[in-house]
N, C-alpha and C positions, 0 to 999 in steps of 0.2 A: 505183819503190818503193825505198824505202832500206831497207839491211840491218838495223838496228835493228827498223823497221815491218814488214820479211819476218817477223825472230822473234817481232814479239809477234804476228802474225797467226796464225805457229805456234803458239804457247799457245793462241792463243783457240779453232782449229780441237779441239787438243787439248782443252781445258775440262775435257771428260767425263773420261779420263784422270786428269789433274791434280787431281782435282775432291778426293778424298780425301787426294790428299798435303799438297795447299794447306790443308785443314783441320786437317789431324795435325799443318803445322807451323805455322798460326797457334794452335793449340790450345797445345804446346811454350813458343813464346814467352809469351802470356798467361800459364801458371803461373808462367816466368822472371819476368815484368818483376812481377807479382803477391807474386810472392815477395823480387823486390827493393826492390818499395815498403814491404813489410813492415819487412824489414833496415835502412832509410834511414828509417824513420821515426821525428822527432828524441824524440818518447817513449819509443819503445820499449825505452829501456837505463836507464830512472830503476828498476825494478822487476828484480830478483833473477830473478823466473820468466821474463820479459820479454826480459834479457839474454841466458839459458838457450835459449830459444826463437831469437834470433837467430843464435845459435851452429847449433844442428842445421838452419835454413834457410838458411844459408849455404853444408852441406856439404852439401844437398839440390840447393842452385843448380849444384854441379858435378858431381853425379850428374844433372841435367837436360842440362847443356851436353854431356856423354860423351854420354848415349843420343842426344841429338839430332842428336852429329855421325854417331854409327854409322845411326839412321834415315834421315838424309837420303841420308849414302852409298848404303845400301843402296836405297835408293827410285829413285833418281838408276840407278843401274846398271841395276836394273830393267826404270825408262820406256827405257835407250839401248836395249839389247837386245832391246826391242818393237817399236823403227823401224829396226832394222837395212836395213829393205826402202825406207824411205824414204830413208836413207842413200845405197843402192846407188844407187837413181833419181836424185837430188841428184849422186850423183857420175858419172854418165851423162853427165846436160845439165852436165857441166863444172867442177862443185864441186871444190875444193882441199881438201887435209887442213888447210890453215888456215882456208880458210873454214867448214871442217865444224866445229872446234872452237871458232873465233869464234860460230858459231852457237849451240851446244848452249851455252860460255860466257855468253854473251849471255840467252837464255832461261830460266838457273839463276838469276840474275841477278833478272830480272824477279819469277820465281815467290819468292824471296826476300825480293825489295823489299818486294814484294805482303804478304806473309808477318807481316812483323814490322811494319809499316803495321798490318794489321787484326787483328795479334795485340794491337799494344798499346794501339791502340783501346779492342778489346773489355776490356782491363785496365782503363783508366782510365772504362769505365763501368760496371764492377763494381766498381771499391774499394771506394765506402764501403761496398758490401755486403760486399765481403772482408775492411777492418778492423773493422767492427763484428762479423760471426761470427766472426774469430780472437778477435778481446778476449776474446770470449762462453767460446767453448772454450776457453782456457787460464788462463780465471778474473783478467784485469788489468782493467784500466779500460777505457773505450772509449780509440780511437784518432781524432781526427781527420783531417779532408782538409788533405793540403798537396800543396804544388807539388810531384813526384818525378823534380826535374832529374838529381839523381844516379841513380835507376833507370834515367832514360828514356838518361842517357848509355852506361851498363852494357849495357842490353839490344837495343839500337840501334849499341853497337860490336860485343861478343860475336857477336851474328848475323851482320852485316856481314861480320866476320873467319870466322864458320865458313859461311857459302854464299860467298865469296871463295876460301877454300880447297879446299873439295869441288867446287868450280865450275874449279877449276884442275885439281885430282888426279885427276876423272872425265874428262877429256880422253884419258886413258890408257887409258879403258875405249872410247874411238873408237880402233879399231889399222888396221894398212894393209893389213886384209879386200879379198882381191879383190870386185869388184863384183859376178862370179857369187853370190860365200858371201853377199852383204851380201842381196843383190834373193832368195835363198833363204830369208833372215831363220832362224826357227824351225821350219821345212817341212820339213827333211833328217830321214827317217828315223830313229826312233829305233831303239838297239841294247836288247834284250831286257835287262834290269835283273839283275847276277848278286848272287848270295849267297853266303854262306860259312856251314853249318852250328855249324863249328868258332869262326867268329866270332860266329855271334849267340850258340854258350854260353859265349864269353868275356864277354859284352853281359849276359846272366846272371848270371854270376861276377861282374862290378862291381855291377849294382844289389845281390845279395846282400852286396856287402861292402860298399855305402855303409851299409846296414840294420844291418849287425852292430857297425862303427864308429863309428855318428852319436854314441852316449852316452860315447866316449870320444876321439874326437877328431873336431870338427866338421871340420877342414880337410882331411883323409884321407874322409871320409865326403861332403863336397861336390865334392871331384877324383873320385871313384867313383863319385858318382850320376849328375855331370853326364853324365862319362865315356860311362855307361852307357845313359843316355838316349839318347845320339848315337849308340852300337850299337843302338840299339831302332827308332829310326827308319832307319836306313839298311842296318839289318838283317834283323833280329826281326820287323816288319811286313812287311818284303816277304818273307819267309818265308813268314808266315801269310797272306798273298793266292795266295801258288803254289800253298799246301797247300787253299787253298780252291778253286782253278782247278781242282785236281782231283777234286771230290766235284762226280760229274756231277747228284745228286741237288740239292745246292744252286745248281749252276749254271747249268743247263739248266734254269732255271725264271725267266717273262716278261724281264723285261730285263737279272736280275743277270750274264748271261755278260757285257753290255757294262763295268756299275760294276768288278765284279769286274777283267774284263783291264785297264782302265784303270786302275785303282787300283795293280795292281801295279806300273803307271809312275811315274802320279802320287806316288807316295806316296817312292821313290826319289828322283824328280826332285824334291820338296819335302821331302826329309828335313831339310836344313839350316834351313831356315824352319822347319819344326815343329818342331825342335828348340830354335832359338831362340825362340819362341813358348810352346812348353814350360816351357821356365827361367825366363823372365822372368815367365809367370804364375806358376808355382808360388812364384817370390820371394814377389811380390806377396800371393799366398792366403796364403803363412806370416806374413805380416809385419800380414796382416788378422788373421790367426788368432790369432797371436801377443798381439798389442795388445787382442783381445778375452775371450781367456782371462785374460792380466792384471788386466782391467776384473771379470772376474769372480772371480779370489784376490783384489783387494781391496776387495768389496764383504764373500767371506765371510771375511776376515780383520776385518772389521769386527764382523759380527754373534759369531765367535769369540772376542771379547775381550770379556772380561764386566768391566772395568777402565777408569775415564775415566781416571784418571792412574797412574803408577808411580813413586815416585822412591827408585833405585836407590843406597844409603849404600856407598861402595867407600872411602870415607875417613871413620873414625870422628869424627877430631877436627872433621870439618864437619858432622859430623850436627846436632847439636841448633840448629847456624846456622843450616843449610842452610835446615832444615825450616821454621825461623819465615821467612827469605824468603820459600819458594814460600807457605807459607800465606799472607804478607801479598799477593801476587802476587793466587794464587786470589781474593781476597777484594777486591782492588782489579779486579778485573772482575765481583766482584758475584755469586761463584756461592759456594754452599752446599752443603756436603761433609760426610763422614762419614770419620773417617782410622782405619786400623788399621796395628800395624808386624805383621809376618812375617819370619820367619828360614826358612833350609831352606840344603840343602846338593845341588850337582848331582853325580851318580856314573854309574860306566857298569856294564852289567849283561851276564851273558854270555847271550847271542845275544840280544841287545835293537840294534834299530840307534838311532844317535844315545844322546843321556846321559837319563837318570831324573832327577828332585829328590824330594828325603827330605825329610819332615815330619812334626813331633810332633804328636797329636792334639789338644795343646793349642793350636798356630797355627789347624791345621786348622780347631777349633771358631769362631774368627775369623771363618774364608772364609764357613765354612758358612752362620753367624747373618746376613753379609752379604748373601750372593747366594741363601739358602733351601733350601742344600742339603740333605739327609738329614744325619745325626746319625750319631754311632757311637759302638758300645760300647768299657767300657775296654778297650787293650790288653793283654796278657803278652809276656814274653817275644820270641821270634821273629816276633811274630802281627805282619800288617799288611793293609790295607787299600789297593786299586788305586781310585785316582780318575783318570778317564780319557774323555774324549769319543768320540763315535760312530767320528771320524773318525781316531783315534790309534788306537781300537780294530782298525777298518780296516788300518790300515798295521802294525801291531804285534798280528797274529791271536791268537801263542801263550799271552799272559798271560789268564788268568781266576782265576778264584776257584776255592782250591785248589789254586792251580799255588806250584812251589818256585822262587824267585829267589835267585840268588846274588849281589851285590854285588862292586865292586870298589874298591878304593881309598876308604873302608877294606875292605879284604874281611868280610862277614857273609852268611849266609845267613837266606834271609826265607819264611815260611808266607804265602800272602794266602788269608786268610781270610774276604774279602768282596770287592767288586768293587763300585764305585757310577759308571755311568755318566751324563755330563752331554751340554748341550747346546755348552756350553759351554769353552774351554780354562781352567780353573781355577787350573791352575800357575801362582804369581806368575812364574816363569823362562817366557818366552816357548816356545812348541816342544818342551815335553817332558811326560811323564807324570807324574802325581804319587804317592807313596808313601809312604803315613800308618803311624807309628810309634808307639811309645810313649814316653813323654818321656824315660822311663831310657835306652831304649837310643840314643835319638836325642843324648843327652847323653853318653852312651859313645862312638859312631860321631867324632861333631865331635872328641872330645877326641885323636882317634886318626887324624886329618887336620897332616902335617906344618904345622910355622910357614910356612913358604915354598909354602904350597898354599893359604892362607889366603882366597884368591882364591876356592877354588870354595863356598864360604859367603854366602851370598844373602842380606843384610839388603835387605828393600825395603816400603817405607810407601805401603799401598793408599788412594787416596782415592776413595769412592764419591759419586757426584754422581746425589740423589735425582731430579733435573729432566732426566736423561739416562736412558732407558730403555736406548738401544743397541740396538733393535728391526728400527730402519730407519736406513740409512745420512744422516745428515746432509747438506743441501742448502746451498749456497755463503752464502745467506745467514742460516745456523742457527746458533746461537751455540757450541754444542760446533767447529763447521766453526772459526769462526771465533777464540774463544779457545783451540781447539786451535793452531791453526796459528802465533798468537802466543807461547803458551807455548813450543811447540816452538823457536820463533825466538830468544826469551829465553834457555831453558836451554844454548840449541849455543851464543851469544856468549858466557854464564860461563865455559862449559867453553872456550872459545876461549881467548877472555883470560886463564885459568887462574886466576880469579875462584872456581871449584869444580870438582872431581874430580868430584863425586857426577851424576849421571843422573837426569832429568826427562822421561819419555813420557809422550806425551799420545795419548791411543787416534780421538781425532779429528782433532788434530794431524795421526796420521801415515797418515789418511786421506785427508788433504786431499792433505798432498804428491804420496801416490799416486796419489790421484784425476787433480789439475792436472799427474803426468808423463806418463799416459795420455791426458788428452785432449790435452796435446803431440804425441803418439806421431798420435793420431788427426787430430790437425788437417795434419799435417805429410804425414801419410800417406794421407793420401784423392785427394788432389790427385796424388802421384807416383804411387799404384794407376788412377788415372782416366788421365792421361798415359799408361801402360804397357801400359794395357786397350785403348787409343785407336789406339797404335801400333801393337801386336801386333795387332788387326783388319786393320788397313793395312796389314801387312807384307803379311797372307793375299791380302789385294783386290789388291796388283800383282802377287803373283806369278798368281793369275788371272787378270788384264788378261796379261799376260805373253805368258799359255796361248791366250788367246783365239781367234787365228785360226788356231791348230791346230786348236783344238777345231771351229770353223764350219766349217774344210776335211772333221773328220772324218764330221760329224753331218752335213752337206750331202750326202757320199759316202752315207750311210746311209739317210739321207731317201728318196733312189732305188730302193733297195731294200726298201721301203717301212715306214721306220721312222716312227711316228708323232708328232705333238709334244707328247701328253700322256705316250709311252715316253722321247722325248728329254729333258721336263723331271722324269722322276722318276729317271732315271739321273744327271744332271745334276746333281739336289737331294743324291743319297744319297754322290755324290761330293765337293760343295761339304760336307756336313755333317761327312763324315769328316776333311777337312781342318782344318775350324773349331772340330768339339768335342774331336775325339781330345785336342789339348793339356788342353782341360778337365781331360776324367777322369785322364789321366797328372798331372796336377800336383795333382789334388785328393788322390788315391792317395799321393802322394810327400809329401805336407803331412801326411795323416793320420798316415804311418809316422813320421814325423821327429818331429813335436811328442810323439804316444804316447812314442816313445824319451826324449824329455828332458824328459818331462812333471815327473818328478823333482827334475832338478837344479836345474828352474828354480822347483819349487816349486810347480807350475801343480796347479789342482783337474782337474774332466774338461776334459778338450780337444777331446773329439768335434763336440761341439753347435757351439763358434765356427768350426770347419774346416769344415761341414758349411753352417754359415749363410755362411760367405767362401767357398765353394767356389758354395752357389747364387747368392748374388748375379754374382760372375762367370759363372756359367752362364747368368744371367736378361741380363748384359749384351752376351754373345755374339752367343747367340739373336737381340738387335736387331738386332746387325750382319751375320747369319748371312740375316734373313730379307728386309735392304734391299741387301746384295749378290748373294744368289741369285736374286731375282726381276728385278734390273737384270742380270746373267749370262744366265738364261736368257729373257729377252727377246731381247739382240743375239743368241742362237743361233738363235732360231725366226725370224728374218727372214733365215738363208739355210736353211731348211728348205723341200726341193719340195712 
């Protein structure tokens, strides 16, 4: 038998083993070479969104390459550390530290080959399924098949070069173990796991300060959480298994003294795996969560704009241009409008957060006739009126009816003498409350706004578009979708070219774009969540193959003493589970707290419901992998059970 044919004999003996790695890394390569056929394909840069798209899959391709060198490594150490015993025997009958490392070389090698073979298979008989759902999601054309010499060159070096390299660098992890230590393998006695009180409330003290920092500085608040996490696992838990060892009431009952003691082990001995495992889902859950809250600010930023266009006069001398443009614009796409102009002016108010806009009840009457609002009486004097949505009302409790506002810049002080809430943001100024005046004083206020502040004076001409309710978010091929997104394109090249100063929104427009960043965000990101979901399983399943024939030496001992295999597989189960969900819940926890924190700045509506839903789906993908590795675990244990 030749030494090549001894190693793949070795894999194949192995299979079972192997069997999960080989898929997580032809699984890796497939998104690679999937993601590079995207990049390489020769359409995909004629199209603005298109280009856009190949730019964030590109930096995705070396957030793919980084995890997959760190997975294999770590996969790779592993499997060596599980044959240490095969090792020791190997090097009995005569084996060389060269040949030990030509071997394990050799077999990285194979499992490799194998790898990116049936990884980019499995690619090239998914594409057109994969270019035709990208097209879909990020709203371009379809994509056709073509040849992807250039991926196949890319993803066929890259792997080549990184199992070349970990296949060299793991050598390192074969050292010159006497044959005793080796043929011992994992058997030696474990020492009792210590703790540090003082350290897990230091472990404390970081997660409470990543919580109190996250809203002020994310980089201080992810070095503390991560931090903190790593005390929780290698701390904080094995704490709480001690303190549980000693409530004889909990543990002197059916099998939990066995899960219990073990656990205090296991949980030490896999802190760094669950640790990482932790991090990487919780990314993952924020980055779901994230992209899903998004999807839903810009659905209700939709329905809150009660406005198809806005065009914003910041240069008078282009006004009466301007406007005959867009109108011939508007009307060469065939749509039918209703225009009013509005004036107002933005101010800030004391304990108001963000600015207010001032309006005469003569614009006002404008909005109102437009969109069917209530009506108001004249004003006097100080008297004004708060128009204001549910959800401004929300974030800005203190103002009602009958409350005294002060003004700033001009300074005045104001009576609201009435309160009309909408459904609606009614404020031509995007983002602020509205505050209805009387035309005297509203002409007094303006007159008393320096020249050089002239800026905060808001000329802008509402166009209402009768054939646009704004009820229901427009769909890709709806005409607001669509002549939004045009107009939008139109007015940002004027302003480029410096063709016009003045501002043209378009309220479908700027749905769209959000819309087709999101389903960017989505498309881009289902695939690296599914890869990271994939591996993090993996990482669990070798460190249990690892454990293995510890575990059969223990449960074999025990068996004897007449432990049963329906007590062996439920101890067995409540141990595998705590390994598999615990990440879960720590990372669902750490998502909820973080997004809550900067739910704010980023503008985001609730955030609970998308963490909640990202948090079960990964829960629900666990569970699959939770209940096809436990029952293949506790199988090989109950075949050394007496």
């Amino acid at each position: 038998m030749s030494f090549p044919q001894f190693a793949f004999n070795n894999v194949k003996r192995n299979a079972r083993a192997y069997f999960a790695y080989f898929l997580s890394s032809c699984f890796m390569v497939m998104v690679f070479f999937t993601y590079a056929l995207f990049i390489f394909h020769p359409d995909i840069d004629k199209t603005e969104l298109g280009s856009n798209v190949q730019m964030v899959m590109l930096i995705m391709e070396y957030v793919i390459y980084i995890f997959a060198f760190l997975f294999v490594l770590y996969s790779i150490g592993s499997f060596l550390k599980a044959r240490n015993k095969e090792f020791g025997l190997l090097t009995i009958l005569g084996a060389t530290q060269g040949q030990l490392s030509k071997l394990v070389f050799v077999e990285n090698m194979i499992i490799g080959a194998l790898s990116i073979v049936t990884g980019m298979l499995a690619g090239l008989l998914l594409s057109k399924l994969f270019l035709t759902l990208s097209a879909r999601m990020i709203g371009i054309e379809e994509l056709g098949l073509y040849f992807p010499a250039k991926a196949i060159l890319l993803t066929v070096g890259a792997f080549l070069l990184l199992f070349l390299v970990i296949s060299a660098f793991t050598l390192l992890f074969i050292n010159q173990s006497r044959v005793l230590e080796l043929l011992k393998g994992g058997s030696k006695p474990k020492k009792e796991p210590k703790v540090s009180v003082w350290i897990s409330l230091f472990g404390v003290l970081l997660l409470a300060a990543g919580y109190v920092t996250v809203d002020k500085s994310l980089a201080v608040a992810a070095a503390t959480g991560i931090a903190g996490t790593y005390f929780f696992f290698t701390q904080i838990t094995v704490l709480v298994f001690r303190m549980l060892k000693k409530s004889r009431r909990l543990t002197w009952r059916g099998t939990n003294l066995i899960w219990i003691s073990e656990m205090a082990y296991k949980i030490k001995d896999n802190a760094v795996i669950l640790f990482m495992v932790t991090v990487v889902t919780a990314i993952c859950c924020m980055a779901v969560a994230f992209v899903m809250s998004v999807n839903v600010r810009t659905q209700n930023m939709y329905h809150e704009d009660p406005y198809p266009f806005r065009y914003y006069v910041s240069d008078p001398a282009q006004g009466e241009s301007g406007l005959k443009t867009v109108d011939q614009k508007l009307k060469e796409k065939g749509i039918t409008y209703e225009k009013f102009k509005t004036e107002s002016y933005v101010a800030t108010a004391s304990g108001r957060k963000g600015t207010v806009t001032v309006m005469s009840e003569e614009v006002y009457k404008s909005i109102a006739d437009a969109l069917g609002l209530e009506q108001i009486d004249a004003l006097d004097g100080k008297q004004a009126v708060l128009v204001q949505s549910d959800k401004e009302a929300r974030n800005n409790p203190d103002w009602s009816a009958g409350s005294s506002i002060e003004l700033k810049n001009p300074s005045s002080g104001l009576e609201v003498v009435k309160e009309i809430r909408t459904q609606k943001e009614v404020s031509p100024v995007t983002g602020t409350n509205l505050l209805v005046v009387s035309s005297a004083l509203y002409d007094g206020l303006v007159k008393q706004i320096p020249a050089d502040r002239s800026y905060w004076i808001y000329t802008i001409y509402i166009y209402m578009v009768p054939d646009w309710s704004g009820q229901t978010p427009p769909g890709r091929n709806d005409k607001e979708y669509k002549v939004g997104l045009e107009v939008e394109q139109w007015a940002y090249e004027r302003n480029v070219s410096g063709e016009s100063a003045n501002l043209l929104s378009s309220r479908g427009g700027m749905y769209a774009q959000h819309e087709q960043a999101t389903a960017m965000m989505s498309f881009v990101g289902v695939f690296i969540a599914s890869l990271l979901s994939v591996c993090s399983a993996s990482f669990l399943y070798f460190k249990l193959h690892s454990e293995l024939r510890q575990d059969q030496q223990i449960y074999n001992a025990m068996s004897k003493i007449g432990l049963q295999s329906g007590e062996m597989g439920k101890s067995s189960t409540v141990q595998i589970a705590v390994l598999f969900f615990t990440p879960i819940f720590v990372s669902a926890v750490q998502t909820l707290v973080v997004l809550n924190r900067v739910r704010e700045g980023f503008d985001l509506d609730d955030v609970n419901q998308p963490v909640l839903l990202a948090s079960a789906a990964f829960l629900v993908v666990q569970a699959v992998y939770f209940v096809l590795v436990s029952s293949r675990y506790i199988q090989k244990l109950k075949r050394v059970m007496v």
